[in-house]
KOLTI-240983 format. One record per residue (C-alpha): residue in one letter; x, y, z. Coordinates in Angstrom, 3 decimals, always signed. Example, Ala and Ser with C-alpha at 12.3 -4.5 7.8 and 13.67 -1.06 7.14 Angstrom:
// residues 2
ATOM   rest       east      north         up
ATOM      A    +12.300     -4.500     +7.800
ATOM      S    +13.670     -1.060     +7.140
//
This chain:
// residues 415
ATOM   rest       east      north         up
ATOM      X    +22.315     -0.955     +0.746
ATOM      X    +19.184     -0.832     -1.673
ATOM      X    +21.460     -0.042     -4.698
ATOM      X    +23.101     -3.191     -3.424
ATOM      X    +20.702     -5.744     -3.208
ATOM      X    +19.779     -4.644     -7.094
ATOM      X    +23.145     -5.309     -8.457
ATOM      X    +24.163     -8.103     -5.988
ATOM      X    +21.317     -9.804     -5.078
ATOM      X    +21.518    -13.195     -3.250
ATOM      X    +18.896    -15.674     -2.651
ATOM      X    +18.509    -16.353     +1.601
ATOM      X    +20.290    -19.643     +1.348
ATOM      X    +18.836    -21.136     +4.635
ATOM      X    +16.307    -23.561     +2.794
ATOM      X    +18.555    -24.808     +0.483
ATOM      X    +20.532    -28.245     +0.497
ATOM      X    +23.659    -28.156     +1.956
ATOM      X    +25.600    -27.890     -1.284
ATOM      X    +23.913    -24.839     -2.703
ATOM      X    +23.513    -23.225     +0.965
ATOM      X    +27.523    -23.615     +1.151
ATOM      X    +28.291    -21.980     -2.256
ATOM      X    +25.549    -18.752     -1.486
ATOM      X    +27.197    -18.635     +1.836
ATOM      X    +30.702    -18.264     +0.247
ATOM      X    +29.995    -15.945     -2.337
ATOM      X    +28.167    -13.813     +0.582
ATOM      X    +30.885    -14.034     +2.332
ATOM      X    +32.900    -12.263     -0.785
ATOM      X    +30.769     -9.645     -0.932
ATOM      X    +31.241     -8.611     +2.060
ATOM      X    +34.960     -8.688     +2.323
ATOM      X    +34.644     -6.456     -0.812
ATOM      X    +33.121     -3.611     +1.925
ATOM      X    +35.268     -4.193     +5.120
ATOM      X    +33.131     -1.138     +6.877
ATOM      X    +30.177     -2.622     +6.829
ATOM      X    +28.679     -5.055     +9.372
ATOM      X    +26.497     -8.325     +9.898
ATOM      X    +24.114     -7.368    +12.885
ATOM      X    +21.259     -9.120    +14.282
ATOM      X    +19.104     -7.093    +16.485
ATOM      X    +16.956     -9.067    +19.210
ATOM      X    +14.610     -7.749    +20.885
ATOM      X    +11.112     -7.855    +22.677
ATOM      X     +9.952     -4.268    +21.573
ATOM      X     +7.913     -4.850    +17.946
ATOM      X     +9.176     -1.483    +16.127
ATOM      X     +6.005     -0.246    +15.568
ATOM      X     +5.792     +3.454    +14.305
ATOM      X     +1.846     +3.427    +14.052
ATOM      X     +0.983     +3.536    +17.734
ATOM      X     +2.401     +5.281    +20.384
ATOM      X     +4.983     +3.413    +21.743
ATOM      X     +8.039     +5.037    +22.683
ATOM      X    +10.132     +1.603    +22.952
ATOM      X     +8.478     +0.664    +19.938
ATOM      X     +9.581     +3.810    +17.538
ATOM      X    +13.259     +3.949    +19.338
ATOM      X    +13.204     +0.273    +18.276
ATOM      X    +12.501     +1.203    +14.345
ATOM      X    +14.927     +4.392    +14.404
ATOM      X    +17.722     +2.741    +15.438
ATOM      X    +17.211     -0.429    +13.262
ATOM      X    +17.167     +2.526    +10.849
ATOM      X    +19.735     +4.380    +11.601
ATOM      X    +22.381     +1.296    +11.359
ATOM      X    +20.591     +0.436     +7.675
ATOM      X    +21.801     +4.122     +6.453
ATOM      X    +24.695     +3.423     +8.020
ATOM      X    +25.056     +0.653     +5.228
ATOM      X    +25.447     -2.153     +7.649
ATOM      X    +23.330     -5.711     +6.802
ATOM      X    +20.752     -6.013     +9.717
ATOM      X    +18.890     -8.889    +10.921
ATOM      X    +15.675     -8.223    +13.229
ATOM      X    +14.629    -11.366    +15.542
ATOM      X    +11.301    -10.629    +17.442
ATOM      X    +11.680    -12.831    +21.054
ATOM      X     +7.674    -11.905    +21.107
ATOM      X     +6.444    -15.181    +18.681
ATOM      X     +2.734    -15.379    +17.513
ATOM      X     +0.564    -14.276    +18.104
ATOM      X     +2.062    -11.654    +20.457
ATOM      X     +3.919    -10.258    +17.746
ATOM      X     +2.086     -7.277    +16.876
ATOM      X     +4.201     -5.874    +13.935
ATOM      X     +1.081     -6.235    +11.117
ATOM      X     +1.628     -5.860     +7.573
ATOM      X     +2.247     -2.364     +7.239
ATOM      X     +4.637     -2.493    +10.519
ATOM      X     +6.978     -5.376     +8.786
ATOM      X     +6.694     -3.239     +5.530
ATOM      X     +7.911     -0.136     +7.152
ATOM      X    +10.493     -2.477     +7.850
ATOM      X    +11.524     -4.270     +4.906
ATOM      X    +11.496     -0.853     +3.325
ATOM      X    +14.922     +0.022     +5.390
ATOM      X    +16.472     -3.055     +3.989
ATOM      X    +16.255     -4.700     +7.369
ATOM      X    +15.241     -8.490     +7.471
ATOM      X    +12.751     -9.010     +9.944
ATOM      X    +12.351    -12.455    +11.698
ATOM      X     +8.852    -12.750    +13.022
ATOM      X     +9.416    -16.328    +14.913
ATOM      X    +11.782    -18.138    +15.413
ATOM      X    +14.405    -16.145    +16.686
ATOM      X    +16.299    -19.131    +18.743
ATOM      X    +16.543    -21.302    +15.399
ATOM      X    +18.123    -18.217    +13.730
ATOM      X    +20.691    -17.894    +16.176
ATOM      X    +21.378    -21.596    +15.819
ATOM      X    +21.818    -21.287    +11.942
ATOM      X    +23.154    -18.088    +11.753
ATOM      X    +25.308    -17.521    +14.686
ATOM      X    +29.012    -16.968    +12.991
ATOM      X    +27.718    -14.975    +10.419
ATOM      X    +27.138    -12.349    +12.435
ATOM      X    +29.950     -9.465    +13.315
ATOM      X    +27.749     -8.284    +15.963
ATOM      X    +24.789     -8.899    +18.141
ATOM      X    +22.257     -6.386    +20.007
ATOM      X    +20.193     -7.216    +22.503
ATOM      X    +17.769     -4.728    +23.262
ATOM      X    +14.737     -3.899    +25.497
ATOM      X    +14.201     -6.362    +28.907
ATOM      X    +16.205     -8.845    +27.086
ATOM      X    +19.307     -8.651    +29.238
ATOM      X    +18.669    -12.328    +30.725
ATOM      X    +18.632    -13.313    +27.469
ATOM      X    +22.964    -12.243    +27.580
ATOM      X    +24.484    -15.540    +29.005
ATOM      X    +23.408    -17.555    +26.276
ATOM      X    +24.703    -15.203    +23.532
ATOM      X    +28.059    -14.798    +26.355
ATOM      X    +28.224    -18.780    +25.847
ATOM      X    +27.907    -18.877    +22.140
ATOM      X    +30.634    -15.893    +21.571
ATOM      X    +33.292    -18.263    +23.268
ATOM      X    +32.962    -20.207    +19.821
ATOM      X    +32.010    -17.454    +17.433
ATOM      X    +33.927    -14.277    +16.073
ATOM      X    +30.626    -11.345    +17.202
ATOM      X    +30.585     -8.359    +19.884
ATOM      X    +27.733     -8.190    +21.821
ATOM      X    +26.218     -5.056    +22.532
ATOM      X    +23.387     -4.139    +25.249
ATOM      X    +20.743     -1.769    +23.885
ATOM      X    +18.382     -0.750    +27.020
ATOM      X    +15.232     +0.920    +26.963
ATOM      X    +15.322     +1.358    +30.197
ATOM      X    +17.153     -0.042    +33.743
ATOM      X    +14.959     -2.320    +34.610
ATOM      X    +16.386     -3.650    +37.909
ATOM      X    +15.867     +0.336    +39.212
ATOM      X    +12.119     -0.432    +39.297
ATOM      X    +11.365     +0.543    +43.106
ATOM      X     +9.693     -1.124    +46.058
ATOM      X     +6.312     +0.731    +45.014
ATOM      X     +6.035     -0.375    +41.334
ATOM      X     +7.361     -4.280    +42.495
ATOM      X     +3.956     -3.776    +44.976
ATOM      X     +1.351     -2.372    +42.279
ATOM      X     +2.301     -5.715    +40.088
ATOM      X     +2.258     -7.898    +42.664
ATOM      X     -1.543     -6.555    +43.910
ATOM      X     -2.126     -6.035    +40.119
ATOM      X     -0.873     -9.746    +39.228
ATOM      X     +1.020     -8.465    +36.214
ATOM      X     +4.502     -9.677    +37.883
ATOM      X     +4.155    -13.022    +35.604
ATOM      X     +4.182    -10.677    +32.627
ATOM      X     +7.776     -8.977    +33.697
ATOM      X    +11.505    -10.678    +33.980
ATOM      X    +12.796     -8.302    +36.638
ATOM      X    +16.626     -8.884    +36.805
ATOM      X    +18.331     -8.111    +40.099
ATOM      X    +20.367     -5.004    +40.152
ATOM      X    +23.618     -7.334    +41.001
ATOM      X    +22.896     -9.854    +38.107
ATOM      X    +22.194     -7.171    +35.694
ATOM      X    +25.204     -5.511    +36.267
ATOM      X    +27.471     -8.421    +36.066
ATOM      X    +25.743     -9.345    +32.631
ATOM      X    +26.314     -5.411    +31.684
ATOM      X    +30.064     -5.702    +32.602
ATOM      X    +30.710     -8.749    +30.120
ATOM      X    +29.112     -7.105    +26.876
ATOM      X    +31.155     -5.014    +25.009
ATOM      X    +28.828     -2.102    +24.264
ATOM      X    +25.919     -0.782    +26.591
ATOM      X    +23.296     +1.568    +25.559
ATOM      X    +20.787     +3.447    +27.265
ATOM      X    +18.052     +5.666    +25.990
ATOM      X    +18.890     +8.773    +28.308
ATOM      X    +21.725    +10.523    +29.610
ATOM      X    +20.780    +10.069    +33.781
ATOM      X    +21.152     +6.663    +33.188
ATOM      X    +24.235     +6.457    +31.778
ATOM      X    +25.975     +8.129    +34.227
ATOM      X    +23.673     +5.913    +36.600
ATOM      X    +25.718     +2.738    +35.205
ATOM      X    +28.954     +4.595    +34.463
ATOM      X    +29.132     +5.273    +37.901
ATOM      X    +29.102     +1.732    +38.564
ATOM      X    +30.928     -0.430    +36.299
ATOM      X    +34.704     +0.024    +35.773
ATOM      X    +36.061     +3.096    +33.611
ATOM      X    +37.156     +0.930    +30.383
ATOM      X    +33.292     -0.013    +30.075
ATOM      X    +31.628     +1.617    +26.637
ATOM      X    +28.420     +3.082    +28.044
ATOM      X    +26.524     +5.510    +25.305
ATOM      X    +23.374     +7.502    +25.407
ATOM      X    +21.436     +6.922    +21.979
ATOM      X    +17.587     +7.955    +22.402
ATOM      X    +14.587     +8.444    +20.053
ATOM      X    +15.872    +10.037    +16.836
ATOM      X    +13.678    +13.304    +16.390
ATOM      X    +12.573    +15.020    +14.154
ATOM      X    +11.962    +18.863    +14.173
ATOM      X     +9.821    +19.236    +10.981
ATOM      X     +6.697    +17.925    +12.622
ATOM      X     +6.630    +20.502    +15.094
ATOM      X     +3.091    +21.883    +15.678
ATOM      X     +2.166    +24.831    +14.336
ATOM      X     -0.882    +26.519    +15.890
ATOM      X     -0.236    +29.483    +18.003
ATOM      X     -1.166    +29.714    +22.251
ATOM      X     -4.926    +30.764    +21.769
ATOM      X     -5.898    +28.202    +18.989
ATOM      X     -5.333    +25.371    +21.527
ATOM      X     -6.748    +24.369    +24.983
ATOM      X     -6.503    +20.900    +27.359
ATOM      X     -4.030    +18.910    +28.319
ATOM      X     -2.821    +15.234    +26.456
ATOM      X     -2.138    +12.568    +27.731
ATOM      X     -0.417     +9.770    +25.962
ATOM      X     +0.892     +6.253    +26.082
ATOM      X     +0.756     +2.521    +25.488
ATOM      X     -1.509     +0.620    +27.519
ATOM      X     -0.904     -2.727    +25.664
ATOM      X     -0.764     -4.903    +29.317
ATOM      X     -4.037     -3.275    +30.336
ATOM      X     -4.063     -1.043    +33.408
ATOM      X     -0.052     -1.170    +33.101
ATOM      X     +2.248     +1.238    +34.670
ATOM      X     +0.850     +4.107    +32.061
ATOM      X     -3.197     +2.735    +33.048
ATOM      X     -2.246     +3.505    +36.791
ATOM      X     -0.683     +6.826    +36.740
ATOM      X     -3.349     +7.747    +34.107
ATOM      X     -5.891     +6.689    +37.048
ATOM      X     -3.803     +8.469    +39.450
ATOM      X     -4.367    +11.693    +37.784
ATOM      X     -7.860    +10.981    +37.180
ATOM      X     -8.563    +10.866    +40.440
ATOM      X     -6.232    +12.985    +42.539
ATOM      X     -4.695    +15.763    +39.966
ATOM      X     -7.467    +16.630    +37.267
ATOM      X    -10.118    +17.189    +40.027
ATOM      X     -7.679    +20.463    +41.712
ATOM      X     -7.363    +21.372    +38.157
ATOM      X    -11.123    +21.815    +37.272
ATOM      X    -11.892    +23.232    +40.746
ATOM      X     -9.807    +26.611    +38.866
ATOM      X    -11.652    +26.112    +36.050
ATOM      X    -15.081    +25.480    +37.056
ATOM      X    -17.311    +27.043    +34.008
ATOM      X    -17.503    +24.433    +31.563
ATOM      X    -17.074    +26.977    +28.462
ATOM      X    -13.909    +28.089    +30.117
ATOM      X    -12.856    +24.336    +31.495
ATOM      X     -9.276    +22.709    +30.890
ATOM      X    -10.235    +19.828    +29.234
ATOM      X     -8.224    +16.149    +29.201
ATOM      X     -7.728    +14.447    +26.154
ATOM      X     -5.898    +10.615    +26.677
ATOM      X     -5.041     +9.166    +23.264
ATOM      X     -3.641     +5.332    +23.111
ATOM      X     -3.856     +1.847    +21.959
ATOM      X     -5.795     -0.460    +24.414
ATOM      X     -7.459     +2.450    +26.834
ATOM      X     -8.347     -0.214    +29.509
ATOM      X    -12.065     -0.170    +30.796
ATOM      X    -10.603     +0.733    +33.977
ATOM      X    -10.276     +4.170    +32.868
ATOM      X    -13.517     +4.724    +31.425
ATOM      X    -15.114     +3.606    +34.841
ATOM      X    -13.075     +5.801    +36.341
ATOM      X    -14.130     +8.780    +34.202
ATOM      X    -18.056     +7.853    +34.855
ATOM      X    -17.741     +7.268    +38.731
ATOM      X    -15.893    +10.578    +38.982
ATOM      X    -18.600    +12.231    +36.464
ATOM      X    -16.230    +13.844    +34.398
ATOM      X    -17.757    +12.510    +31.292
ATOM      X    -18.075    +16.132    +29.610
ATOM      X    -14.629    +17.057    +30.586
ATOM      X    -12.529    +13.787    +29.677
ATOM      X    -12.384    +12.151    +25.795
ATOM      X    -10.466     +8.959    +24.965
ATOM      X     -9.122     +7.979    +21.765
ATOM      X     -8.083     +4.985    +21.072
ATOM      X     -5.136     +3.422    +18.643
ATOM      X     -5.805     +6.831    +16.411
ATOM      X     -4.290     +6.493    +12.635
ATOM      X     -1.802     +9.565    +13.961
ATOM      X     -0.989    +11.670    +16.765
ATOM      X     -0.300    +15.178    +14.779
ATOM      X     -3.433    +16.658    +15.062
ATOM      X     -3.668    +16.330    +19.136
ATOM      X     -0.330    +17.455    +19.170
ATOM      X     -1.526    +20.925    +17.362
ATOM      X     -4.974    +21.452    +19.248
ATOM      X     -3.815    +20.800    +23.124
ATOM      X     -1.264    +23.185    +25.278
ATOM      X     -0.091    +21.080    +27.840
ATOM      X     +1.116    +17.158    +27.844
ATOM      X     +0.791    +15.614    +30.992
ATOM      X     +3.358    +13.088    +32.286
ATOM      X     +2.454    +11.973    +35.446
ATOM      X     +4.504     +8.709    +35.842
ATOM      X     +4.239     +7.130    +39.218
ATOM      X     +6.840     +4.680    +39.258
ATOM      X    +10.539     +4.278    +38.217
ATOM      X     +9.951     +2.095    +35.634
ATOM      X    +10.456     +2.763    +31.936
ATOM      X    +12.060     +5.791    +30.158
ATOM      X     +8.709     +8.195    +29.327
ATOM      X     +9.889     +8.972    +26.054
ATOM      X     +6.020    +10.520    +25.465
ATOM      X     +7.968    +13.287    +26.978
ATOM      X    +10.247    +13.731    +24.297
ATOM      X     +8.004    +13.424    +21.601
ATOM      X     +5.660    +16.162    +23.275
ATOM      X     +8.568    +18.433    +23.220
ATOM      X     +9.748    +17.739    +19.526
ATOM      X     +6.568    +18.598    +19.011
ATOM      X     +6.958    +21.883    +20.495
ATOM      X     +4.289    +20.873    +22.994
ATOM      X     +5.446    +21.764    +26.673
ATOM      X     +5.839    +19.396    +28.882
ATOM      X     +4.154    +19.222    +32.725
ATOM      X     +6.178    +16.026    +34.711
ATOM      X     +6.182    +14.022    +37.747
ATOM      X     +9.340    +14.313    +39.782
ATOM      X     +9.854    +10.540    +38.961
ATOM      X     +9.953    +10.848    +35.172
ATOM      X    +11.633    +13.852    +35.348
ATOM      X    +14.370    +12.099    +36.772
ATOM      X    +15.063    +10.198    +34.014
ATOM      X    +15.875    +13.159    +31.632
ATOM      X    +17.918    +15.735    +33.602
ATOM      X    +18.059    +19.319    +31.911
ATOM      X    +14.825    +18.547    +30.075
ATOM      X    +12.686    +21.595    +30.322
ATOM      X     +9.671    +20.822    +31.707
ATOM      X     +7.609    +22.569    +34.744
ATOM      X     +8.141    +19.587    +37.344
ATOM      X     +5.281    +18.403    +39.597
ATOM      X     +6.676    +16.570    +43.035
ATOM      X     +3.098    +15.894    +44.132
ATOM      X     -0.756    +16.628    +43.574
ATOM      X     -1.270    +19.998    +44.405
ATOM      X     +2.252    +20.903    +42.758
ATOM      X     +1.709    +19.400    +39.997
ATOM      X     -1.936    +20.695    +38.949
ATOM      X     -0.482    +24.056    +39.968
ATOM      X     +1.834    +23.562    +37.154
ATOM      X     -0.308    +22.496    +34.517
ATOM      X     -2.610    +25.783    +35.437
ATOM      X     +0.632    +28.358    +35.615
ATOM      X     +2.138    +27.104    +32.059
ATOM      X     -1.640    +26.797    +30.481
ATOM      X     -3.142    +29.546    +31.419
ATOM      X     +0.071    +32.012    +30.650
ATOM      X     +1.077    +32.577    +26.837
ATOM      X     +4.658    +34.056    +27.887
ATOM      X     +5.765    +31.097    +29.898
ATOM      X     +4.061    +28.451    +27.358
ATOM      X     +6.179    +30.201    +24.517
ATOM      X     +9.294    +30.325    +26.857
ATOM      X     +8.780    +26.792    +27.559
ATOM      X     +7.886    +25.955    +24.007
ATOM      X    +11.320    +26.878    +22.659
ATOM      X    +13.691    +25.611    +25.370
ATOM      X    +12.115    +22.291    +24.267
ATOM      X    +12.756    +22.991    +20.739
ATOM      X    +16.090    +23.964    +21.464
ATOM      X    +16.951    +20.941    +23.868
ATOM      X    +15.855    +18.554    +21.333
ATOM      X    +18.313    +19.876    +18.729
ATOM      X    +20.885    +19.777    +21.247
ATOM      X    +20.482    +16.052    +22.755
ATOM      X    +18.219    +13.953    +20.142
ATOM      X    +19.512    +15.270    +16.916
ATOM      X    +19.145    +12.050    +14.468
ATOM      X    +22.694    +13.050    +12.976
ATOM      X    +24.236    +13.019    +16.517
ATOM      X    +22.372     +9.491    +17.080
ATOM      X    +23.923     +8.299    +14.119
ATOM      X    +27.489     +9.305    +14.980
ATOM      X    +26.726     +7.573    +18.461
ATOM      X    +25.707     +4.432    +16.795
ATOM      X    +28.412     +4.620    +14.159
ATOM      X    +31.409     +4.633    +16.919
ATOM      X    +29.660     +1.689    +18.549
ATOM      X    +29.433     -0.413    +15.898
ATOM      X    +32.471     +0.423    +14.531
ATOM      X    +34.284     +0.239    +18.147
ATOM      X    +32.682     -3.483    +18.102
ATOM      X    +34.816     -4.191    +15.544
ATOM      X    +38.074     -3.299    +17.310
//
């Protein structure tokens, strides 16, 4: 695609009079029926792919927008996010431009509007699912296959996480979809996606057998794994995106703050020999840091926020903690901690979410902090541990395997 726009390149024809628009149109249109394989796809979606912080939705975002450029297909990114919630900066829309992708910043709906039969196919990704009957509409009158890309199912939140927002007021900031509406949009689009195999089968299970469900996740990758041995690290990380404030991540963080950490340190009570907590993100809500203060655990507990990169807390802790509380989300920290060849302690709610992925599993408090002591304190299961990760990584996120996955679905969008 980069050797292409050198010897082909076209001027965007969108601000041009009508005349001149037609004729770049046309000969764009030539060019492409010179390379039948290759696709028109716009990509909307309410995740920015940023690949400087720490957002799992965020990086899966970029890979896959990635993944379809080396695939050699023309791809359009519209943000639904407008300013100034957009939070792709300069560097995140370079990253961007850099894979060839266009990258619409606003004014995604006027795009559409213009654009609309250009297109061989459309993703929606992220919470954008409500956004399907319009696109269902607009299809009726334009040649384009619509395919679902979900983060996560968001209409599986349960009755506990629909309470925290509602005491937390944050429900204004979420479009839940109803499990029946969701799954009648999911059963007109031609493609669905989800991020991990449990849900898959989740929706397989569900809609009828013709339906093309897929499992395409984070792409990882295996060079970055850390490198320092058992006794050259100590503490546990915890990791995550608090960009809503005390979000979902905020409140399990708090959770373990108060309930988990405390068993923990009772074990480890010298401070010289203490497990320590590192939590690394971008926005750490104040929340938090009261929390840390009322509990006086100041000398135990450091917080870093929106750090220029994650590699070097990856390398000096043994232990990542993921102690979701609420079926919301896919915590793809998880998978990152393992590519890492960090292991992995995780709620029973999370774990959910990933199956076979090895991990010691925590159904409550006392379970849970008895985990993160048996797998940091002993070098034989850490290493066991350690590798199954490795190993389970190259089996399910493999970026070639991804990029198989992605190739069949756009390619099975074309009929």
């Amino acid at each position: 695609w980069k050797d292409a726009l050198e010897k082909s390149h076209l001027p965007l024809p969108w601000n041009e009079k009508p005349e001149i628009k037609e004729k770049l149109l046309f000969h764009a249109s030539d060019l492409k029926a010179r390379n039948p394989h290759n696709s028109n796809i716009l990509y909307v979606g309410a995740v920015d792919p940023i690949t400087s912080e720490f957002l799992g939705f965020g990086r899966r975002t970029f890979d896959h927008l990635s993944i379809l450029s080396e695939l050699g297909h023309r791809v359009t990114f519209a943000t639904t996010q407008g300013e100034p919630i957009n939070r792709c900066n300069y560097s995140c829309r370079r990253e961007i431009s850099n894979l060839g992708v266009e990258f619409v910043p606003v004014g995604w709906k006027e795009v559409v509007e213009a654009r609309i039969g250009y297109y061989d196919v459309v993703v929606l990704s992220g919470q954008e699912l409500q956004k399907a009957d319009n696109f269902f509409a607009l299809s009726k009158t334009n040649s384009f296959s619509l395919v679902f890309d979900c983060h996560a199912l968001g209409f599986k939140q349960d009755k506990m996480f629909r309470a925290w927002m509602s005491e937390t007021k944050v429900s204004s900031k979420h479009n839940l979809v109803t499990k029946e509406k969701a799954l009648s949009l999911i059963a007109k689009t031609d493609s669905f996606i989800t991020g991990t195999e449990t849900e898959t089968q989740f929706v397989a299970d569900i809609l009828p057998a013709n339906k093309r469900v897929v499992t395409i996740g984070p792409a990882m990758d295996l060079e970055n794994v850390s490198k320092k041995e058992f006794y050259h690290r100590n503490g546990i990380l915890l990791t995550g995106s608090f960009v809503d404030g005390l979000n979902y991540i905020g409140d399990a963080v708090l959770d373990f703050l108060e309930k988990i950490y405390p068993i923990v340190l009772k074990h480890s009570p010298e401070s010289e020999s203490a497990i320590f907590l590192t939590i690394v993100g971008c926005g750490i809500p104040n929340e938090l840091h009261k929390s840390v203060s009322k509990l006086m655990l100041d000398s135990f507990v450091t917080m870093v926020d929106c750090p220029t990169s994650f590699d070097s807390y990856f390398e000096e802790h043994r232990i990542v903690a993921v102690p979701q509380l609420h079926d919301d989300g896919v915590p793809f920290m998880a998978i990152d901690a393992v590519a890492r060849g960090v292991p992995v302690v995780i709620s029973k709610v999370a774990s959910e979410k990933f199956g076979s992925l090895p991990a010691c599993y925590g159904e409550s408090n006392e379970p849970f902090a008895e985990c993160i002591l048996s797998v940091h304190n002993n070098e034989e299961k850490w290493l066991n541990q350690r590798q199954e990760g490795i190993d389970f990584i190259r089996l399910n996120y493999d970026r070639q395997k991804l990029t198989a996955a992605w190739a069949r679905v756009v390619g099975g969008s074309k009929g």
